[in-house]
N, C-alpha and C positions, 0 to 999 in steps of 0.2 A: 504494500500500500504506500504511495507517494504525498504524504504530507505535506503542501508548500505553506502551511501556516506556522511552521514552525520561524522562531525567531532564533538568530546568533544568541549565546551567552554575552551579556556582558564582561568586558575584560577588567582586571582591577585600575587599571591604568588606561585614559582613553581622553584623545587629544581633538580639536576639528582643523587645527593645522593641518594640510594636507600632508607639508615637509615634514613635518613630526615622525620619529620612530613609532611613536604610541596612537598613531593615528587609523584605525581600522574602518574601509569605506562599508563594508558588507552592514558593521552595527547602521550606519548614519541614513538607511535606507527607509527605516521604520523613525520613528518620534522616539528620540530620547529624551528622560527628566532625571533631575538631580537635585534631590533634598538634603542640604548641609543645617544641621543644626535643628531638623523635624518642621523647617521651611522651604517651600519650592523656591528654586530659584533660577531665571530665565538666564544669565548671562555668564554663564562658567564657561571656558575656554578648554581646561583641563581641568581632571581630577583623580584621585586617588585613592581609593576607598582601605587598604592597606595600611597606606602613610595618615588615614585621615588629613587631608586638607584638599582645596579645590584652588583654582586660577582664575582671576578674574580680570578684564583688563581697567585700566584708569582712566579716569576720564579727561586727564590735560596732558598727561607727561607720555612724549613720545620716542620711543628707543630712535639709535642711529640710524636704521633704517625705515622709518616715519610710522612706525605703528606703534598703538598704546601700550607700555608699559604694564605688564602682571602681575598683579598683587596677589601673593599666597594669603589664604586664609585656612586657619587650621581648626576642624571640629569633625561633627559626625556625618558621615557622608554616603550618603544613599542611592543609588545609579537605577531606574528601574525605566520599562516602554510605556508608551503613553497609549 
């Protein structure tokens, strides 16, 4: 029997950088959400569920190459499909 409802596991580590090592296209196909601290939260970049902490980027300060600046935030971190 061929099941295509099935979804990828999440991996503990997962990036929307394309360049990123941790970056896996197969998850990004479905809705992913991420609850740090038992809040949803729309704008995480990367996260970590292991390390507990997530990425998020800043809203003025932009690295050498013109993109926002990521601020680690460290707590509880929850990856699951929407």
């Amino acid at each position: 029997m061929n099941d295509t409802t099935t979804l990828p596991p999440l991996p503990d580590r997962l990036s929307i950088d394309p360049s990123s090592p941790y970056h896996v296209a197969a998850v990004f196909e479905n809705d992913v959400g991420i609850k740090f601290n038992d809040k949803e939260r729309l704008d995480v970049e990367e996260y970590c569920i292991s390390e507990r902490w997530i990425k998020v980027a800043s809203t003025k300060s932009l690295d050498r190459r013109g993109r926002p600046l990521q601020i680690k935030l460290k707590g509880k971190v929850e990856a699951f499909y929407r």
